[in-house]
N, C-alpha and C positions, 0 to 999 in steps of 0.2 A: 504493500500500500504506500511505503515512503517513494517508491519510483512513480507511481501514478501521481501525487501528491506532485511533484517536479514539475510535471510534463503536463500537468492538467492548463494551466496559466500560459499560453502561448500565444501573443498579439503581438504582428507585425508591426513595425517601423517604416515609416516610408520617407526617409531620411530624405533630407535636403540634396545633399550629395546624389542622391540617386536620382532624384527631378533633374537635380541639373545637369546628368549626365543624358536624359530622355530629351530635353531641350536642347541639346545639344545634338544628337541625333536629327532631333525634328530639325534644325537648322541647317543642318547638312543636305537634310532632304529638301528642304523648299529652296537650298544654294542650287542644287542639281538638276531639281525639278526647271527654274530660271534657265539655267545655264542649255540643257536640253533642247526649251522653248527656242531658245535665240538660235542655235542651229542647226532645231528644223524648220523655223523660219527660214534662215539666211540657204538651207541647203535646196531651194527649188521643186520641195518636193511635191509644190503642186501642180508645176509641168509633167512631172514626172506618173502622177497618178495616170492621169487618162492609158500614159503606156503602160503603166503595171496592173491595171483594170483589164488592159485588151489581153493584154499578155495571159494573164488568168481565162476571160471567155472565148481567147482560142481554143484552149483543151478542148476535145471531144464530149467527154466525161465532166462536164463544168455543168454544174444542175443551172434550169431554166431560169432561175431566180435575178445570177448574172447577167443573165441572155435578155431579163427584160431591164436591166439596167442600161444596158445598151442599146437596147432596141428603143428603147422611150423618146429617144430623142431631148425635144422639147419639152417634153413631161414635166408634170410636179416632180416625179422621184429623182430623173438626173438632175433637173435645174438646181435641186436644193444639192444633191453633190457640188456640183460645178458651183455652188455660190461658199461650200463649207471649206477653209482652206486644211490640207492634209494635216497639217500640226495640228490645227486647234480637235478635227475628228480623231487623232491622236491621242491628243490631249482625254478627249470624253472617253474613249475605250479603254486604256488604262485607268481613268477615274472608277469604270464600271465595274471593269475585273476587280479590281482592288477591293472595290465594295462586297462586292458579293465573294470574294477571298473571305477577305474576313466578318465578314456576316457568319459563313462557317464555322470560324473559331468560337463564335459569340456563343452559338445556336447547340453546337459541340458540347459546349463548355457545360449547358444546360443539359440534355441529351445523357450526358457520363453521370452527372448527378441523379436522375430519375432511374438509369439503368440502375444504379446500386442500391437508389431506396426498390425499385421493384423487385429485383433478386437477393432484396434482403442481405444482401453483401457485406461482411462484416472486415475483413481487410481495409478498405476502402476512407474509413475515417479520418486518416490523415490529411487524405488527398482532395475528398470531396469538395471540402471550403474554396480550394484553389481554384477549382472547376469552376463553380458557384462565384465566384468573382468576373470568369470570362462571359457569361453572362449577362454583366454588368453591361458590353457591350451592343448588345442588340435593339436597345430604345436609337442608340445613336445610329448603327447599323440602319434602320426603319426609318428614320431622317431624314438621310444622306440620302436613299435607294429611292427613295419617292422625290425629291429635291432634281436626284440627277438624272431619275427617267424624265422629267418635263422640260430639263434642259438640255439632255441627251436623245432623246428617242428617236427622231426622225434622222439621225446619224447612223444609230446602234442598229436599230429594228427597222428592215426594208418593208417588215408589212405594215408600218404605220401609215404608207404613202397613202391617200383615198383614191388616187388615179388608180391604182392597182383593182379597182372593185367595184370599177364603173367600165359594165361593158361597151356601153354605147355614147358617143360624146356628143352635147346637146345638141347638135347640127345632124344628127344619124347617121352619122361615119359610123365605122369601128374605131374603140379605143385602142390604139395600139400597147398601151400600158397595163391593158386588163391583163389579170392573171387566174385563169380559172381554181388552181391550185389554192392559192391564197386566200380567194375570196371563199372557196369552201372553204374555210378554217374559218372565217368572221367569227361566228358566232360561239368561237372560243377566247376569241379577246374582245369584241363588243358587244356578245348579247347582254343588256335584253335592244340594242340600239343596233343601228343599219350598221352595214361593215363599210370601213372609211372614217366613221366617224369619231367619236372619243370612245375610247376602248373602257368603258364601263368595267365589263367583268375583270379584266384583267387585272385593275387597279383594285377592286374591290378584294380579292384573291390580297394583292400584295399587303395591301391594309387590315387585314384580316389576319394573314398569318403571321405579322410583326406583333399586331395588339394580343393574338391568342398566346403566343410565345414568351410575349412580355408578362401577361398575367400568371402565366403557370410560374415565370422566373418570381417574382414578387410573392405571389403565394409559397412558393417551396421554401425563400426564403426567411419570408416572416416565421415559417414553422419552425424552421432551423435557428434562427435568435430568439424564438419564445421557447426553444427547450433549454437554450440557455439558460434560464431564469428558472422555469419550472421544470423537475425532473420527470414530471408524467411521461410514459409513453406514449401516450395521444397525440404529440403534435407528430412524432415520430409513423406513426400509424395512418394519421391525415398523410402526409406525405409519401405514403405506398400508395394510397388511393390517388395523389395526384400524379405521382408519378406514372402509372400505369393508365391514366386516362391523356396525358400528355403523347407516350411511348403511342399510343393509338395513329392522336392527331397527327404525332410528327411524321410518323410515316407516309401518311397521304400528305403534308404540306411540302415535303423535303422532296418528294420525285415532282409536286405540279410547281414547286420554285425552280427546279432545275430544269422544268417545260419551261417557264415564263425567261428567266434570266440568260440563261443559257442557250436552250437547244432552240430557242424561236427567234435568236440572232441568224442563224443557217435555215431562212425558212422552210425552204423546199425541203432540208433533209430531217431526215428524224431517223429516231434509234428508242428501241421498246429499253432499253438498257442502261439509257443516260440517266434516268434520275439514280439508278444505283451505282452508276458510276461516278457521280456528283458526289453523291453521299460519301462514297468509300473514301473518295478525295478528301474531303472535309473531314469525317472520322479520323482518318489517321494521322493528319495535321493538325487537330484538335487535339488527338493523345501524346502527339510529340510537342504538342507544346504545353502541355499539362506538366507532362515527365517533364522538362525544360526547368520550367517555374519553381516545381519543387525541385528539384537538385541544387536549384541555386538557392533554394532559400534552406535547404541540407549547408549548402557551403556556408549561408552568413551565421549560423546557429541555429536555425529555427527549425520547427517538425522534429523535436526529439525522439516523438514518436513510430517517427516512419525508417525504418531500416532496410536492409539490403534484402531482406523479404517482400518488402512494399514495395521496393524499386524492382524485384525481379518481374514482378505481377506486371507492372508497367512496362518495361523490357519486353515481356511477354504478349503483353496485345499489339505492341507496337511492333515486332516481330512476325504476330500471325495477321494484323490485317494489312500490312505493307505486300506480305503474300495474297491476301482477300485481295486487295485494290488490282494487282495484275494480274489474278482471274478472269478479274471483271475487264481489265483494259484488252486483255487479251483472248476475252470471249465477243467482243464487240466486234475487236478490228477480225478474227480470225470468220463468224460469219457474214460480214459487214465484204471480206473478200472474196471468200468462197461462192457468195452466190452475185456477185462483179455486177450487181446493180448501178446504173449510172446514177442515182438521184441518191444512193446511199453511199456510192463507192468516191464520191467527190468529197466527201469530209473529209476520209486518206490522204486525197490524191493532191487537195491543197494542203494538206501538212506536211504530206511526207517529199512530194515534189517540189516546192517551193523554197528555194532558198531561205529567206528570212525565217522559216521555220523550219525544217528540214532536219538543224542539229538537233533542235529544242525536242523533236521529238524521238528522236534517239537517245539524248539527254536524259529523258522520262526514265525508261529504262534502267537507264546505271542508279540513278541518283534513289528513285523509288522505290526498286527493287530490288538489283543487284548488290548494292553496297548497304543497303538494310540485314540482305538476308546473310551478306558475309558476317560481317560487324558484330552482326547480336545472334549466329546460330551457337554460341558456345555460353553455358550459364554462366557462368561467370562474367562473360560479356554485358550481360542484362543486370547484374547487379552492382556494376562499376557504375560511380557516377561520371568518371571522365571519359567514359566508351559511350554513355548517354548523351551526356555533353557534346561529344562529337559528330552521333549520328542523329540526333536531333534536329538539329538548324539543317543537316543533308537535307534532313526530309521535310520539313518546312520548306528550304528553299527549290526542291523538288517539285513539291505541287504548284508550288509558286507558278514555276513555270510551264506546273500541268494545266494552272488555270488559265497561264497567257494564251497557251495553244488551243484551245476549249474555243474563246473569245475572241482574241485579236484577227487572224486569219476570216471568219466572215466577216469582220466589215472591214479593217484593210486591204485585205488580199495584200498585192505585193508589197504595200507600204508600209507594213507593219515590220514591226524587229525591237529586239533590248537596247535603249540606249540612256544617256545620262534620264531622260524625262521620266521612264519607265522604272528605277532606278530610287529617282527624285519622290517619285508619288508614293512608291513601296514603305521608304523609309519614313515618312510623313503618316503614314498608314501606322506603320511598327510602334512610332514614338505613342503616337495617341491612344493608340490599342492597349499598350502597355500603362502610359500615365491612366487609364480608367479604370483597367483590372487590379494595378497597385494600390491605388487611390482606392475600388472597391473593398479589396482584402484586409487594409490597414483599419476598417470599420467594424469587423469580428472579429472576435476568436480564428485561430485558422486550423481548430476544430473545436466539435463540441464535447466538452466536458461530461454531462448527461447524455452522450447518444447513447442507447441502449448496446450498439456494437462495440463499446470502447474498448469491453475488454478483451474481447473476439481478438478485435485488431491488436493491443499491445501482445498479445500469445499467438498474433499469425507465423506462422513457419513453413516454408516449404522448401 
């Protein structure tokens, strides 16, 4: 009882020193972010589109969607191209990815928490809180996402054009912009409204599953600072009930965000597969950045209670879904080629042909897979913090770039690629993600003293 006693009293410091090393970061990032601007400004590169456009709708295999990008001429949809310069449509797609990057970790961070209240998980007490802080994220997440689809959209998402879904032009031409493909889908982003119009449902869908997410985070955690205070098992038991009614919703909200954010950038193409492979993305850069937080906060003193047991456990998911996530990648692209559909096989065919991406996604592979599955196949691996430490940030900075290749490629095509901007926004992303989840953590315990599993956890051993 004198060890419990110790280790029961644990609350974070969010030390001056460590702001201003996050501030310091975030300045680096909006120096880079600048610097980037000026030369994709200065670098021409909106001459240069129309050639990396055509470049792209010569392929064979380049779904119709291009085709009508082209073919529109005069159109609403290319006018507003030709009037958007490539930096600033730069600018918005990395603003986008980033967002929805780390909406991930937010969403994660909530996700790891309810998984352990619903399996009753009793190792887990240390770690939870940490979780339970990324979280914190998601009001802002929800923000931002809504802020930058009204200033982004008609950049990002080629079916927001209304020409696209008007077959007939007042004069009784043909619209050469119609797209029948598209305009079938309206009433997946505008019902209960005509297609063209303001996409009602769609926004409705994103406001919906940022408020339902935000409520379950605020409820879990109200439960989790009232057992603080009071040792009943009740809030502890509320919290299986919420978490198991959350673990429902997020399933269905997590594959129709990764329809909306994601897979309806590339409209013509779809894949029955993306939202689990969204997820798996997100899952296991959630858990390396969980594992992340807590080892460093193992290095400043803190988490007496979490040992080389608790970090194997972490080790260990981080190990077997880095193998889930290239299942999933390599159950896509492996049907995705076998059956050499043009309208589905152009997803590849701009990633894996295209120079400015091309590494990136070979890149995937080492960084997600291969050097996860070396690194942590030996136990001992998984319960070093400085083997953690290491493959950690690999695999953050892995999806990273799982999610530039996801996004960037449909709406830059050739124009797209890593440079200071992409770089700039990342780190500015990092700083404030971090200053929120710090700033959340430093307001609890970073665990609870009364959780019914305490003692589970301080006798976990494997």
């Amino acid at each position: 009882m004198a060890h419990q006693a110790e280790v029961t009293e644990d609350q974070y410091v969010f030390k001056p020193e460590t702001r201003k090393k996050l501030y310091i970061l975030l300045a680096v990032g909006i120096a880079l972010l600048f610097l980037g601007l000026i030369l994709d400004m200065n670098s021409g590169g909106q001459e240069e589109h129309g050639g990396g456009h055509a470049a792209t709708i010569s392929n064979e295999l380049v779904a119709s969607a291009d085709q009508h990008d082209a073919a529109s001429g005069g159109q609403e949809a290319e006018m507003h191209h030709a009037e958007t310069a490539t930096w600033l449509k730069k600018l918005y797609t990395t603003l986008w990815m980033h967002n929805v990057f780390f909406t991930g970790l937010g969403i994660i961070g909530l996700f790891f928490v309810a998984i352990q209240f619903a399996a009753q998980a009793g190792w887990s007490v240390g770690v939870k809180r940490v979780a339970l802080a990324m979280g914190a994220w998601i009001p802002i997440a929800g923000l931002l996402m809504l802020g930058l689809w009204f200033l982004t959209s008609h950049d990002i998402f080629h079916w927001t054009h209304s020409s696209l879904y008007e077959e007939m032009l007042p004069d009784g031409s043909t619209n050469p912009s119609f797209d029948k493909i598209i305009a079938d889908k309206s009433p997946f982003f505008f019902w209960p409204l005509a297609g063209g119009s303001f996409p009602l449902f769609y926004l409705f869908r994103m406001v919906l599953f940022f408020g339902v997410w935000f409520w379950f985070l605020t409820q879990i955690r109200k439960n989790m600072l009232a057992e603080d205070v009071d040792p009943s098992t009740s809030y502890w038991h509320k919290n299986q009930v919420l978490s198991t009614v959350f673990l429902i919703f997020f399933g269905l909200s997590s594959s129709v965000a990764a329809w909306d954010w994601v897979m309806s950038i590339d409209t013509h193409w779809f894949s029955t597969m993306v939202g689990w492979y969204v997820f798996a993305s997100w899952w296991v850069t959630g858990l390396a950045a969980i594992t992340l937080i807590v080892a460093y906060l193992k290095d400043a003193g803190y988490l007496k209670i979490v040992n080389a047991n608790h970090m194997h456990d972490l080790g260990k998911f981080i190990f077997a879904f880095s193998i889930f996530w290239t299942y999933i990648w390599f159950s896509q692209f492996l049907l995705i080629y076998y059956a050499n559909i043009p309208e589905e096989s152009v997803y590849f065919v701009e990633r894996m042909g295209s120079s400015p991406y091309s590494w990136i996604f070979y890149l995937n592979i080492i960084l997600n897979f291969a050097l996860p599955l070396l690194l942590l196949m030996t136990r001992d691996a998984k319960r070093q913090l400085s083997t953690l430490k290491l493959v950690c940030p690999i695999i953050i900075i892995g999806h990273w770039f799982d999610f530039f290749n996801m996004v960037t490629p449909g709406v830059m095509h050739h124009d797209g690629g890593v440079g200071f901007m992409e770089i700039g926004v990342g780190l500015i992303f990092l700083a404030a993600f971090l200053l929120v989840v710090l700033n959340s953590l430093s307001k609890m315990p970073l665990f609870g003293k009364n959780d019914p599993m305490l003692q589970e956890s301080l006798h976990h051993h494997i």
